[in-house]
C-alpha positions in Angstrom: -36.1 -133.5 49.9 -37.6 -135.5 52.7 -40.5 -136.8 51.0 -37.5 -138.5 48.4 -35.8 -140.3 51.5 -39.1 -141.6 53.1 -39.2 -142.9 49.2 -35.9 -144.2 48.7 -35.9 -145.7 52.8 -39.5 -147.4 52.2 -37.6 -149.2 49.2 -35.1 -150.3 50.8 -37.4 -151.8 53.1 -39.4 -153.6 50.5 -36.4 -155.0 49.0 -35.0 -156.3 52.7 -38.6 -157.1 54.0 -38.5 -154.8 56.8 -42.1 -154.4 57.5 -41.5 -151.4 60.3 -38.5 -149.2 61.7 -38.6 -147.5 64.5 -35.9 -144.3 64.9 -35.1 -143.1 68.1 -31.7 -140.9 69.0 -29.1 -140.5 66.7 -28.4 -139.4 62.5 -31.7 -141.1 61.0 -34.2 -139.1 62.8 -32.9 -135.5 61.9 -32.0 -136.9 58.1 -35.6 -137.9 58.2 -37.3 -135.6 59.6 -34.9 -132.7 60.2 -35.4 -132.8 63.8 -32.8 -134.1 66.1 -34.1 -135.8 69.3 -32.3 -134.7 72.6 -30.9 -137.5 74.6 -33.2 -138.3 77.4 -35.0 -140.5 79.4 -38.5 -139.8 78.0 -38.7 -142.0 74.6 -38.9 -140.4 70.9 -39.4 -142.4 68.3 -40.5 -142.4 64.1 -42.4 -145.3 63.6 -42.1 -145.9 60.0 -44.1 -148.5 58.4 -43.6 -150.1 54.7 -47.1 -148.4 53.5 -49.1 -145.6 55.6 -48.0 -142.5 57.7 -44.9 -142.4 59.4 -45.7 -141.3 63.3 -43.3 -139.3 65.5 -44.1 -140.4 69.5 -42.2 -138.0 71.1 -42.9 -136.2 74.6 -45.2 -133.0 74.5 -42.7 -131.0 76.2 -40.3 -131.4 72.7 -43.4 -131.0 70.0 -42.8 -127.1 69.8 -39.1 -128.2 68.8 -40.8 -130.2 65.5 -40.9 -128.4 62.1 -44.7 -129.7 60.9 -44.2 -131.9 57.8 -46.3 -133.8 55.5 -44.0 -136.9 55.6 -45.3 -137.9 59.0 -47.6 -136.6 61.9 -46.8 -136.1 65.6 -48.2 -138.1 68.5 -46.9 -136.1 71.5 -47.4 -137.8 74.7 -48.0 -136.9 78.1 -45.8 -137.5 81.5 -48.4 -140.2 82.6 -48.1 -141.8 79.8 -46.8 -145.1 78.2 -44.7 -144.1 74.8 -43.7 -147.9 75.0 -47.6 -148.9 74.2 -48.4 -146.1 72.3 -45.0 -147.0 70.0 -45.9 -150.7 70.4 -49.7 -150.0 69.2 -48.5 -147.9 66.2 -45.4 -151.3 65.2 -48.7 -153.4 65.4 -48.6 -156.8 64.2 -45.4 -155.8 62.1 -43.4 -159.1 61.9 -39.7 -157.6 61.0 -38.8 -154.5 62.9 -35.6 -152.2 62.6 -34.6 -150.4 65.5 -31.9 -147.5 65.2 -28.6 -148.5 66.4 -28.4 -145.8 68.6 -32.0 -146.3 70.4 -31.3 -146.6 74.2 -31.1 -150.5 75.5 -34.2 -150.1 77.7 -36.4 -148.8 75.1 -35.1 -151.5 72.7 -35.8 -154.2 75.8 -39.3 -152.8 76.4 -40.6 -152.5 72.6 -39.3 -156.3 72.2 -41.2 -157.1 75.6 -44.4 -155.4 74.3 -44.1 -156.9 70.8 -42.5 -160.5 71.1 -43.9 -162.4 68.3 -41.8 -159.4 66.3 -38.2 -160.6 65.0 -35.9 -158.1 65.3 -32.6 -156.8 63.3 -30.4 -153.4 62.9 -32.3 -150.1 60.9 -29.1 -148.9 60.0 -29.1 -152.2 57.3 -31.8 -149.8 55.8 -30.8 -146.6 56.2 -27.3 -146.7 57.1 -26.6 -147.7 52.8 -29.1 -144.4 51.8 -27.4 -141.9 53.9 -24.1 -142.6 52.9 -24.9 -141.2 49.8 -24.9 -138.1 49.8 -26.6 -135.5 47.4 -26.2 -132.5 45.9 -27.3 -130.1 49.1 -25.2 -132.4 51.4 -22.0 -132.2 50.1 -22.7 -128.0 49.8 -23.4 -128.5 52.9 -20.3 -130.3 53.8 -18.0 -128.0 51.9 -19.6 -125.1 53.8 -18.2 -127.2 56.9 -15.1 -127.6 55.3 -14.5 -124.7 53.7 -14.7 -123.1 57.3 -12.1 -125.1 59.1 -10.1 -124.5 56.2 -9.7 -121.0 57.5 -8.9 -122.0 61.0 -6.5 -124.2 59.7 -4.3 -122.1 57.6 -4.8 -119.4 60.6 -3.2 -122.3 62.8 -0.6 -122.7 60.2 0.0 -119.2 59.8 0.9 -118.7 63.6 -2.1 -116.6 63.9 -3.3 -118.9 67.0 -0.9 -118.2 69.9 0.9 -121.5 71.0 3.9 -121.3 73.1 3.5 -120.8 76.6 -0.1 -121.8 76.5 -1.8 -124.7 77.7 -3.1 -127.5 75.2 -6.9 -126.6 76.9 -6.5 -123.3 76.1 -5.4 -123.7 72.7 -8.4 -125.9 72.2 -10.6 -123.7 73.6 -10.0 -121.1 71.4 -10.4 -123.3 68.0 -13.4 -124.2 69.3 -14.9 -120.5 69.5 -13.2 -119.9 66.4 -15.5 -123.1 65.3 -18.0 -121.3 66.0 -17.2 -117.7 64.8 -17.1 -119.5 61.1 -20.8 -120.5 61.4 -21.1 -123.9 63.1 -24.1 -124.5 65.1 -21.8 -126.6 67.6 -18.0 -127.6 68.4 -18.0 -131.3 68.1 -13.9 -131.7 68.8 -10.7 -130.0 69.4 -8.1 -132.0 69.6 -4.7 -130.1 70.9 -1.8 -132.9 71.4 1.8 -131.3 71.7 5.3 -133.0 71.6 4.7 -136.4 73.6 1.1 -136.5 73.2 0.8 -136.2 70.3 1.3 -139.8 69.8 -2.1 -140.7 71.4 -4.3 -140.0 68.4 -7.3 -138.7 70.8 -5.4 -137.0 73.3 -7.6 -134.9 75.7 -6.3 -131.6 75.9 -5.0 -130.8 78.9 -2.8 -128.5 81.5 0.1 -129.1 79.4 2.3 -126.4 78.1 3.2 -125.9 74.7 6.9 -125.2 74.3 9.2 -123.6 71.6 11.1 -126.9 69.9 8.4 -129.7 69.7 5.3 -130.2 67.2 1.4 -129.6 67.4 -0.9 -132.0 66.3 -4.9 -130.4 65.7 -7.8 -132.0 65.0 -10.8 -130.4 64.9 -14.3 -129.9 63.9 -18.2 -129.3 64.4 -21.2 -129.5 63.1 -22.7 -126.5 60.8 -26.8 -126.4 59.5 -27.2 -127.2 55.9 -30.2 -125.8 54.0 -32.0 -128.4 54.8 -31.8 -127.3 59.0 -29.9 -130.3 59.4 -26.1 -130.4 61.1 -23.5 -131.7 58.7 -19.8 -132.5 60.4 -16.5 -130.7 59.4 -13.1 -132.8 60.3 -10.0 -131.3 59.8 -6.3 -132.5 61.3 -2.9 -129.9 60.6 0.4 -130.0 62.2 2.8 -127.8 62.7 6.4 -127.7 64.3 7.4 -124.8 66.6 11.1 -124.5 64.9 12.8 -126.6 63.2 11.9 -130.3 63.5 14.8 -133.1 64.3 15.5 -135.3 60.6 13.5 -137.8 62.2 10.3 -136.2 62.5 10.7 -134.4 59.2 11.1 -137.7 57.1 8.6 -139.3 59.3 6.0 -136.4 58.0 7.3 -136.6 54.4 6.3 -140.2 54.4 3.3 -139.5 56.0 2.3 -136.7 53.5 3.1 -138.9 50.8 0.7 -142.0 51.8 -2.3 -139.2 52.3 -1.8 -137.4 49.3 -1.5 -140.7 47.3 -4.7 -142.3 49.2 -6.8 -139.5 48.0 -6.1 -140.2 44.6 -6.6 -143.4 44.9 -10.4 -142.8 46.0 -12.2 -143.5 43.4 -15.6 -144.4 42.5 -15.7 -148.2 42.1 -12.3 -148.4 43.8 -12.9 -150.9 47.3 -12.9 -149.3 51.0 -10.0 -151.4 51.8 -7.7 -150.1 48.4 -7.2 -146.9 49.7 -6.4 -147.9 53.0 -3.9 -150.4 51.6 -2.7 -147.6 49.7 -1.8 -145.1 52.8 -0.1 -147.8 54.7 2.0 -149.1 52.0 4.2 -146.1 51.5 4.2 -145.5 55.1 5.0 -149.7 55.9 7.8 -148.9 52.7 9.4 -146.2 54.7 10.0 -148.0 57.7 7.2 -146.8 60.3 4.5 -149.5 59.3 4.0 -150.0 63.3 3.5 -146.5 64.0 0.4 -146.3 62.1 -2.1 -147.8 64.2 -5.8 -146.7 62.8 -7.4 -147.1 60.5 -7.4 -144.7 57.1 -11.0 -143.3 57.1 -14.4 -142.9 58.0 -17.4 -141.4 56.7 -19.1 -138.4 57.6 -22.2 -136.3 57.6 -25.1 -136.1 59.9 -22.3 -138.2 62.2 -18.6 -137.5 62.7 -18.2 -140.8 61.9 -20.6 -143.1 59.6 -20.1 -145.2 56.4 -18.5 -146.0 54.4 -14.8 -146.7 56.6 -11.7 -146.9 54.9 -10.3 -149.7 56.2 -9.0 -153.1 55.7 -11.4 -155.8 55.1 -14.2 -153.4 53.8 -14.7 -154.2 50.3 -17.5 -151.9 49.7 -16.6 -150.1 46.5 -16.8 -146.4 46.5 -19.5 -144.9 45.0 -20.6 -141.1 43.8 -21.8 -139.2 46.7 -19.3 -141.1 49.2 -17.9 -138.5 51.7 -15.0 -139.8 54.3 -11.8 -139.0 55.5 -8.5 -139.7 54.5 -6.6 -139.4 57.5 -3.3 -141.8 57.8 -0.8 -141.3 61.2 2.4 -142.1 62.4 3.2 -141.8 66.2 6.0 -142.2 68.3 5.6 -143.1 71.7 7.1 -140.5 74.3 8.5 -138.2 71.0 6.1 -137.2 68.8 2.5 -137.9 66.5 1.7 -136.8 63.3 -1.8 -136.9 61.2 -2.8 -135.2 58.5 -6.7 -135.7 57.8 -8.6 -133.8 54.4 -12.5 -134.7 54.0 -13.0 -136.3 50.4 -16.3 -137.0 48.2 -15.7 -139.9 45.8 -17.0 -138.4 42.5 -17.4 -139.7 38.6 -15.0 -137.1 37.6 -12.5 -138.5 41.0 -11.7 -137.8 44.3 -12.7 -134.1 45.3 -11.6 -133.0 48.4 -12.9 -130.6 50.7 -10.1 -129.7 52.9 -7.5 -127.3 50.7 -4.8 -125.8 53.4 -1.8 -126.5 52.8 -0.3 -129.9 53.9 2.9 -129.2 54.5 4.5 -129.5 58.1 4.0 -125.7 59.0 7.2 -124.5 60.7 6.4 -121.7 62.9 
């Protein structure tokens, strides 16, 4: 499994003329090397050259916290020393370099200092394309993940989870152990937005109380191990109405349940990014709350909660087998109420399979 993506990433490079990359934090080192650097001040970094070893420079105090694998060797460093020479001497006279996107601006400032004849440009131009398709063990490993919120969901919708006369905190506290109960290795979100707040799409939950008469927005999700040892993101959004909802809100949610449902059909392979955006926010614009929808349609996911490919306007990138993203369309009314209904879908020859099956309706409770 890895061996194949040093394969298919060391082509990539030939084809773009990327004689190095060097990974630090973020998606590409775990997808690489299936271990996931911690966020620190002491540098990490894959140095991975066109042809030879790959090298992962990464302080001594982490090596115990690296599977051993053939597709690169470890070069653990000590606290007196300089991981900027030691990743500099390994990049060598390497004329094109891609650095990860998510590599820490002094590391990125220090390599160019130590290497300036080098020119410079994104890895995710690389690896970013690779990644977003996903194979066979990743979208098991994403349906795991979705299959789990799945059950949280219809709980939610169920009125299993306890809502009036709590606070929106402690309502997201408890998805989030529930998050975990299912088998994630961490809570990544829990979004909890009630009545007026649920028209801010990433409302922070908060001391507010939730009260008989008004909806519920949820949004939640984390990240659960695939067979592989690496994290793969779940991302699920429900709502549901604590009585019965005003006409207004109910025909604002039928639209809205209309322009998701049709978007996920329209997710095709070879169908562009932007289509199935277009195709959300035309029934929504058609039933009069075009201005109320104020994000975009999509993003990917995997290693990331959010990665390629994004459904939204002006991305033409055609969907292709193996694509996984969201499908996620809103409508929010200032000071009254938000609604967004989000399923995870892979774009597949035989068409759009989603992962997310709870029920869509507006869940009166």
């Amino acid at each position: 499994m890895f061996a194949e993506r040093f394969d298919r990433v060391r082509a990539a490079m030939a084809e773009q003329r990327v004689d190095t990359l060097v990974l630090s934090v973020g998606p590409d080192l775990p997808w690489l090397t299936g271990y996931e650097a911690m966020p620190l001040e002491r540098l990490t970094a894959l140095v991975v050259p066109a042809e030879g070893a790959a090298t992962l420079v990464i302080p001594r105090l982490e090596a115990p916290r690296v599977a051993p694998r053939d597709e690169f060797s470890l070069r653990a460093w000590d606290e007196t020393d300089d991981p900027i020479a030691i990743t500099a001497e390994l990049v060598g006279s390497a004329a094109t370099v891609g650095v990860g996107d998510r590599t820490w601006a002094r590391f990125v400032l220090d390599l160019q200092g130590a290497l300036p004849k080098a020119s410079w440009r994104r890895a995710s131009e690389v690896v970013g394309p690779l990644r977003a398709m996903k194979d066979a063990a990743e979208i098991a490993a994403l349906r795991r993940a979705g299959t789990a919120v799945d059950r949280i969901a219809a709980e939610l919708q169920a009125g299993m989870i306890e809502l009036v006369g709590r606070t929106e905190a402690e309502v997201s506290a408890e998805l989030g152990r529930r998050i975990l109960a299912e088998g994630h290795h961490r809570v990544n979100f829990a979004i909890v937005a009630a009545g007026e707040n649920a028209a801010s799409p990433h409302h922070e939950p908060g001391s507010r109380v939730i009260q008989e008469g008004e909806g519920v927005l949820c949004d939640f999700g984390g990240t659960m191990l695939g067979d592989d040892g690496v994290g793969y993101c779940s991302d699920i959004t429900r709502c549901v109405w604590l009585g019965e909802p005003p006409s207004e809100a109910a025909d604002a949610y039928a639209a809205l349940l209309e322009a998701q449902q049709a978007a996920v059909a329209a997710a095709t392979v070879g169908t562009p990014c932007e289509e199935v955006d277009a195709t959300a926010r035309r029934i929504i614009t058609e039933a009069g709350w075009g201005d109320r929808f104020i994000h975009r349609t999509g993003h990917g996911i995997g290693i990331e909660e959010h990665e390629d490919p994004y459904i939204v306007a002006g991305n033409g990138t055609p969907l292709a087998a193996g694509h996984a993203f969201s499908v996620e369309p809103g409508i929010y009314v200032e000071g009254r109420f938000g609604f967004r209904l989000e399923d995870i879908v892979v774009a597949a020859d035989s068409g759009p399979d989603p992962l997310n099956t709870a029920s869509h309706d507006l869940a009166l409770i």
